[in-house]
C-alpha positions in Angstrom: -87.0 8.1 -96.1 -87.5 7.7 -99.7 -91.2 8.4 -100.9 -92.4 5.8 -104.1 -93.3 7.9 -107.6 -97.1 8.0 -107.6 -98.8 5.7 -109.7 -102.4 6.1 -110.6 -105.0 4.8 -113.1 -108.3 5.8 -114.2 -110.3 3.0 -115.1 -113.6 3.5 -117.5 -116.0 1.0 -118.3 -116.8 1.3 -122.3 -119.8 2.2 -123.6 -121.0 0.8 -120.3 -124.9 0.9 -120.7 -125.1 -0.4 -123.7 -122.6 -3.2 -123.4 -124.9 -4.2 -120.4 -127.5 -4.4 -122.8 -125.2 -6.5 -125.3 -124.6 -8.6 -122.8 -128.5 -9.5 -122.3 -129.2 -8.9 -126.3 -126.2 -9.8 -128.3 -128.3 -9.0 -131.2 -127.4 -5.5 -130.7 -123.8 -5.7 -131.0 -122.4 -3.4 -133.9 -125.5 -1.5 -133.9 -127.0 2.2 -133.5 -127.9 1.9 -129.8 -129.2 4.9 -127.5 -130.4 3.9 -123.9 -132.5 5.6 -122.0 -136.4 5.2 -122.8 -137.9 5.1 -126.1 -137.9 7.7 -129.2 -140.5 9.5 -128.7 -140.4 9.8 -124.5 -139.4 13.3 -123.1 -136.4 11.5 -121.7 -132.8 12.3 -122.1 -130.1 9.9 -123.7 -128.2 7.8 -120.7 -125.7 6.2 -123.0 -125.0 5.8 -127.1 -123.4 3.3 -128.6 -119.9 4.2 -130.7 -122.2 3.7 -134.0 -125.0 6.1 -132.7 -122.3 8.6 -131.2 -120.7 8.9 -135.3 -124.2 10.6 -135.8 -124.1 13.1 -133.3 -126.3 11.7 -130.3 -124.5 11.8 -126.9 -125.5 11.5 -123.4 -127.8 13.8 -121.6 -129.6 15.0 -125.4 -133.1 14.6 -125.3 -134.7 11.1 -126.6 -136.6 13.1 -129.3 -133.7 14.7 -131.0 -131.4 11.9 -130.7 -134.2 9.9 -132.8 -134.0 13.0 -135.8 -130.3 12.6 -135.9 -130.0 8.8 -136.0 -133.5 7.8 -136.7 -131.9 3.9 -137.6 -131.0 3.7 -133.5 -132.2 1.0 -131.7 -133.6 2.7 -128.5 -133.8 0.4 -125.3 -135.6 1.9 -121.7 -132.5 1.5 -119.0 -132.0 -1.3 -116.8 -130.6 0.4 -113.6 -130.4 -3.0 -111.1 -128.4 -4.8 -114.4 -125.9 -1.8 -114.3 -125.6 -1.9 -110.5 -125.0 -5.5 -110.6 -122.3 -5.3 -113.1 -120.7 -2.4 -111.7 -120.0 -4.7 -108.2 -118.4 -7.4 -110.8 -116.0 -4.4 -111.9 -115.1 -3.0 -108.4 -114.6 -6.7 -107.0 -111.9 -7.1 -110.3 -110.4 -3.5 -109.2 -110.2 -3.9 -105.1 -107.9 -7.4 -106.5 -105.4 -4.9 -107.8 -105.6 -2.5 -105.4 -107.0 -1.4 -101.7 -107.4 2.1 -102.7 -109.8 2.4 -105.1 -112.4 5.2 -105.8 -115.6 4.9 -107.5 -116.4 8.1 -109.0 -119.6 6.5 -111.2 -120.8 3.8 -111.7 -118.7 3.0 -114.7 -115.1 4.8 -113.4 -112.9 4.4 -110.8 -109.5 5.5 -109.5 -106.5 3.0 -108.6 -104.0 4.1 -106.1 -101.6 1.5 -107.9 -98.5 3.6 -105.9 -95.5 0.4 -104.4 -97.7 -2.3 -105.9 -95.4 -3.5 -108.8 -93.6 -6.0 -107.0 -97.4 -7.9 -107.2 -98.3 -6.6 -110.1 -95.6 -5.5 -112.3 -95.0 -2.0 -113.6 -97.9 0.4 -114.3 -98.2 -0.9 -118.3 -98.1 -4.5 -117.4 -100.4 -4.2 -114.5 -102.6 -2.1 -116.7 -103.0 -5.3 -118.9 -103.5 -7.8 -116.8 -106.2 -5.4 -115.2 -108.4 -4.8 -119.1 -107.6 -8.5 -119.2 -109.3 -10.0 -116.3 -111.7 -7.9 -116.5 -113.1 -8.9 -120.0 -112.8 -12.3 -118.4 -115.0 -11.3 -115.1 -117.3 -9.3 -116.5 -117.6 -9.5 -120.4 -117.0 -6.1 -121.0 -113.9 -3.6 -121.8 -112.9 -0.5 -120.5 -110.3 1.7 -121.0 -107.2 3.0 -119.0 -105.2 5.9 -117.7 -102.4 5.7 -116.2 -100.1 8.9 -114.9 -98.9 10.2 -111.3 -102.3 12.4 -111.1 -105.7 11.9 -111.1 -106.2 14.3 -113.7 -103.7 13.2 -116.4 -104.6 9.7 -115.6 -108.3 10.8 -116.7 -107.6 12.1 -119.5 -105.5 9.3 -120.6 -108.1 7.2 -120.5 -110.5 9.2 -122.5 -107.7 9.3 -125.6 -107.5 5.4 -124.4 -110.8 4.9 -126.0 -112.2 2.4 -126.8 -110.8 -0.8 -124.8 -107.0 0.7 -124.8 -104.2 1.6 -122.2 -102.3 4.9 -122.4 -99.7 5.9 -119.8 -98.0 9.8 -119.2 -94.7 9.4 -117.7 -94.1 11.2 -114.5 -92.5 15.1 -115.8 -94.0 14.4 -119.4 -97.9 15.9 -118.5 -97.1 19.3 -119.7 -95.7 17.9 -123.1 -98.7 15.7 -123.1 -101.7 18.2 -122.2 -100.1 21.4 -124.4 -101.4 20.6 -127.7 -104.9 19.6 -126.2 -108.1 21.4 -126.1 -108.6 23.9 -122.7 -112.2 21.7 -123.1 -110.4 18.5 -122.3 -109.4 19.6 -118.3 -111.9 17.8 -116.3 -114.1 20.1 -114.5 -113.7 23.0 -117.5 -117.7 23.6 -119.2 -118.6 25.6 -122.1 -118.6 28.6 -120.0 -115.4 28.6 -119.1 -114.5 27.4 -122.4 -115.9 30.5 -123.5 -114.0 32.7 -121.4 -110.8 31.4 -122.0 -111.1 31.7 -125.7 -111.8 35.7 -125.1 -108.6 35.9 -123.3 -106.3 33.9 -126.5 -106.2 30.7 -124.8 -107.4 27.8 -126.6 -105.3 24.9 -126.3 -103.8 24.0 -123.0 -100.4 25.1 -123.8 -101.7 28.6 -124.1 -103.6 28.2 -120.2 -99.6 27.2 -118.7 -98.1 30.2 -120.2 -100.2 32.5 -118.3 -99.2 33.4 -114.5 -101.2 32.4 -111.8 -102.0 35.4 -110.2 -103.8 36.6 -113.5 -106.0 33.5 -114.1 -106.5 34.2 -109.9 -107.3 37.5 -111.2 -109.4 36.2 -114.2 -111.4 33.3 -112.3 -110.9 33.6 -108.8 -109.9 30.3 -106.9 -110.9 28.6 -109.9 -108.0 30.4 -112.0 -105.6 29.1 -109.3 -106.8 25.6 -109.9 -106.5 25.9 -113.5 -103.1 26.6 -113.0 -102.5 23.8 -111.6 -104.6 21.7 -114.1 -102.6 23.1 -116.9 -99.3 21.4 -115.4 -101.2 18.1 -114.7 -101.7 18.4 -111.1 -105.1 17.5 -109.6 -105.9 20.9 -108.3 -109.1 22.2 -107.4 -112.3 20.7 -105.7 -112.6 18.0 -108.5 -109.6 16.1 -107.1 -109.9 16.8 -103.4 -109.0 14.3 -101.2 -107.1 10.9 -101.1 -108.3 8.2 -103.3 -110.2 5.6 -101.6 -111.5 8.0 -98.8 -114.4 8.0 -97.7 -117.0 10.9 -99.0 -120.6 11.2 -96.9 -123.3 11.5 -99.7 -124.8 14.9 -98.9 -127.9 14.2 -100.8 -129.9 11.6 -102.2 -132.6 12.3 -104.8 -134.6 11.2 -107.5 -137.4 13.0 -109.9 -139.8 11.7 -112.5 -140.4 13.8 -116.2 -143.8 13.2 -117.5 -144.7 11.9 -121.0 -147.4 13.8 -120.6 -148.2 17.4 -118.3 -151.1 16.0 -116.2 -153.1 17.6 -113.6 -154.4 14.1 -112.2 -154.1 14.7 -108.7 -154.3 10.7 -108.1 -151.4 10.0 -110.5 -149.2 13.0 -108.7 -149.7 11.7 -105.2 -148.7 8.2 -106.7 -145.7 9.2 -108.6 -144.5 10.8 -104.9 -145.2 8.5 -103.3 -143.0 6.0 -105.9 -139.9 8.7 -105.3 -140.4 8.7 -101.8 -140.1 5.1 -101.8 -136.8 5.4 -103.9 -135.6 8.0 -101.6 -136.2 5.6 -98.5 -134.4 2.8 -100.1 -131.6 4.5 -100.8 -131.6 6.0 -97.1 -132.1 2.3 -96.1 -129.3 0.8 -98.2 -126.6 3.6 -97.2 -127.8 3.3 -93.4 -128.8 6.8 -93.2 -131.2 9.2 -92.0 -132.9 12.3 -93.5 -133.5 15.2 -91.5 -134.6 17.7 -94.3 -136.6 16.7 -97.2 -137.3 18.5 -100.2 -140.2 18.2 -103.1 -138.9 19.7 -106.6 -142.4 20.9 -108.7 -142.3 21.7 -112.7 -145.3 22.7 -114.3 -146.0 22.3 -118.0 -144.3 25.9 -118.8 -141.2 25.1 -117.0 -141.7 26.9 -114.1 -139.8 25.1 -111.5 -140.2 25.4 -107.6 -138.4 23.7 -104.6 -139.9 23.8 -101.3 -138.0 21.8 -98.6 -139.3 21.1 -94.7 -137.1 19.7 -92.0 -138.0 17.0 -88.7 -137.4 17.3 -85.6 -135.9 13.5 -85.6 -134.3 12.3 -88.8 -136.0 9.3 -90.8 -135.3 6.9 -93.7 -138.8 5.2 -93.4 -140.8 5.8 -96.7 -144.5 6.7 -94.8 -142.9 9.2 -93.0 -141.2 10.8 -95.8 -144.5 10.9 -98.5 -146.3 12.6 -95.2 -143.8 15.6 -95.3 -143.5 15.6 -99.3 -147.1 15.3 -99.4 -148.4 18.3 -97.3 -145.6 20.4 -99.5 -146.9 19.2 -102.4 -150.5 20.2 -101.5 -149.3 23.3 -100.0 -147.5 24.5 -103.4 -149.1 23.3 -106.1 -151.5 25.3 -108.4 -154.1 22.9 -108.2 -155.6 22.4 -111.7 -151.8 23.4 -113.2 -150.5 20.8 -115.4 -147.2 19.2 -114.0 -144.2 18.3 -115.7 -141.2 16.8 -113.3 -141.8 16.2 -110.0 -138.7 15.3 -107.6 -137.9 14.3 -104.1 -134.8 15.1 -102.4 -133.2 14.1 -98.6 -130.4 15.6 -97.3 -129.3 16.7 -93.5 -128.1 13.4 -92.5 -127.4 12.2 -88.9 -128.6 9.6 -86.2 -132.7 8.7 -85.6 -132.2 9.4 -81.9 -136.0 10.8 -81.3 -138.1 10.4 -78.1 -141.3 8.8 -79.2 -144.1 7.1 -76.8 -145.2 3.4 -76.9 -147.6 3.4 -79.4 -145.8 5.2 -81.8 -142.8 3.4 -81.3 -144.4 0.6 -81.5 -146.1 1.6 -85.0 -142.1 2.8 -86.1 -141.2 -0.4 -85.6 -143.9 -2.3 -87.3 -142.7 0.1 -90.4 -139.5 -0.8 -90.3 -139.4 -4.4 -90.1 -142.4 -4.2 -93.1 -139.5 -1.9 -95.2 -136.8 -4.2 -94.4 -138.9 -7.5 -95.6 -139.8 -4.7 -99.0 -135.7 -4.3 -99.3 -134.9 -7.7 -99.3 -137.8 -8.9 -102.0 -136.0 -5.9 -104.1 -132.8 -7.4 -103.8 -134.0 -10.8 -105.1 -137.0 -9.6 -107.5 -135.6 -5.8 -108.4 -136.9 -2.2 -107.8 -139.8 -2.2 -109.4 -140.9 -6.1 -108.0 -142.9 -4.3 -104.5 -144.4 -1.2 -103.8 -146.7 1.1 -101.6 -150.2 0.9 -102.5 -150.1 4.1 -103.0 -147.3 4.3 -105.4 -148.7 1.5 -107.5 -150.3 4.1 -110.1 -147.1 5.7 -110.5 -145.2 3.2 -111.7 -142.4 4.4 -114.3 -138.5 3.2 -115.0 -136.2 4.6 -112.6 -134.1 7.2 -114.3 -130.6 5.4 -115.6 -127.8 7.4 -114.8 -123.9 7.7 -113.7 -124.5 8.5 -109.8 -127.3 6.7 -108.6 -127.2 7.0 -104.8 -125.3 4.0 -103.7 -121.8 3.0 -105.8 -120.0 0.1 -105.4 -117.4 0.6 -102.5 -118.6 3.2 -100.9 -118.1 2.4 -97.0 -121.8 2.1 -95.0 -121.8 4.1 -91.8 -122.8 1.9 -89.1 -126.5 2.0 -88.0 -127.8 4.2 -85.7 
């Protein structure tokens, strides 16, 4: 039985923040752009434009310091429910090419694109009739990989950039990744970085000419997996798993950074009970249930503590989860301190099968349906058009980022 040479592409959205942003402003087009909250917020830089990238801002750089680099940049707060809804216009152009797609942010994806040339042609024509409908579907380019990994299709795609197509042929990846950076293997931070570059290996043509069993030696499992990396395989955690498959979220979480360190007791309990709410919707939307929650605490001198409490009985219903991250707060916090980040996590996931009596069952049930009518006027209105009165004083953006909770794709477990 003949097997089919593996075919798969790495599709990433360009510049995909800020093209949303285009889309809604066109006045920004060709512009210095950073997203993520304003210049002189505490905030961190979601996204730059290809003009404010030539000056040294990137992602994940504080607002402030992108602002003394490219103090021209146009700085726009993040629209989180405009990415999301773009990023389903995307995955509904990539699940017409292929059935086996992975959505690894909310801007990238996988293609399994393996036996599907009779429909679509071979792996460069497909790729172009993929960038081209979707510049039709969704206004906006992106860029493509193409190779029989995961990994070489990746980095294809990053040398793709911006809004082209580059394709490694099957036995050419070692030729291809030799002259490259170690820094460009996915998965490979400064830290290793650093480490390889005390051992004389600096490009990855120096990394294949070492044996495994002394990068095994050198790094542990992770040596083995560079090994692997090196000669374009997908080795290692990063590329576990079939593409398309379905991953259980393990976590869902979102925090809050201050403008301002305040010791306002009123505006804390508001600003958890906003996260909570964010928490629970998630929970909602992905038809889980939280058995452990966790609150995240950071006062003004960066002094950071997690304190986590887990049910009896999983939940997803915000009331029940502000209780719990409520008496931890109360519990932990220096009360006076000044408080920087606060952050609410949920984790331990399984079925809401608790025992309760009438009454409270009856109240359970009353929340629930309340929630469900709140989840519904957020799908019409957006995250921000409803909340708990007692979030209502902690109103702030929600925090714009690759991995929110819920990606386009990603298979629902059915309710409990």
């Amino acid at each position: 039985m003949s097997t089919l040479p593996r075919t798969v592409f790495h599709v990433d959205m360009d510049a995909f923040f800020v093209s949303v942003e285009e889309l809604f402003d066109p006045s920004l087009k060709g512009k210095a752009v950073v997203v993520g909250g304003q210049r002189h917020e505490r905030g961190v830089v979601s996204a730059a434009s290809y003009e404010a990238r030539q000056f040294g801002v990137h992602s994940a750089m504080p607002l402030r310091t992108a602002a003394k680099l490219c103090p021209q940049a146009i700085f726009v707060d993040g629209h989180p429910d405009r990415y999301r809804a773009c990023s389903e216009k995307a995955h509904k152009v990539l699940t017409s090419f292929s059935p086996q797609v992975e959505m690894v942010s909310i801007d990238e994806a996988y293609l399994d694109m393996t036996g599907t040339e009779r429909l679509h042609g071979p792996p460069l024509l497909a790729a172009h009739k993929l960038h081209n409908r979707m510049k039709a579907e969704t206004d906006l380019n992106c860029s493509i990989g193409i190779g029989a990994s995961r990994l070489i299709a990746k980095v294809c795609s990053g040398k793709a950039k911006p809004n082209g197509v580059l394709y490694v042929i099957a036995g050419r990846e070692a030729r291809f990744l030799a002259p490259l950076d170690v820094r460009e293997i996915p998965g490979v931070g400064k830290v290793t970085e650093q480490k390889l570059h005390s051992l004389g290996i600096r490009k990855v043509g120096d990394l294949a000419k070492f044996d495994d069993a002394d990068l095994e030696h050198q790094f542990g499992k992770w040596g083995v997996a560079l090994a692997g990396k090196a000669r374009g395989e997908d080795a290692g955690a990063w590329f576990e798993g079939e593409i398309g498959a379905d991953e259980a979220a393990k976590s869902i979480s979102h925090e809050h950074t201050y403008d301002q360190d305040t010791a306002n007791v009123a505006q804390l309990e508001s600003t958890l009970m906003r996260l909570c709410e964010m928490v629970g919707r998630r929970l909602r939307e992905n038809q889980l249930h939280a058995r452990t929650f966790q609150l995240k605490l950071r006062y003004k001198d960066f002094t950071t503590i997690t304190r986590a409490h887990s049910l009896d009985a999983p939940t997803q219903l915000d009331n029940e989860i502000f209780q719990q991250i409520h008496r931890l707060f109360h519990l932990n916090w220096r009360k006076g301190s000044e408080v920087r980040l606060l952050g609410v996590q949920a984790s331990s996931f399984g079925e809401s099968f608790a025992q309760l009596d009438f009454l409270e069952d009856h109240a359970r049930g009353k929340w629930e349906h309340a929630l469900s009518a709140v989840d519904r006027l957020r799908d019409k209105f957006g995250e921000t058009s409803i909340t708990l009165a007692t979030g209502m004083k902690g109103g702030f953006r929600e925090r714009t980022h690759e991995n929110p909770a819920a990606l386009p794709g990603k298979s629902k477990p059915s309710p409990s």
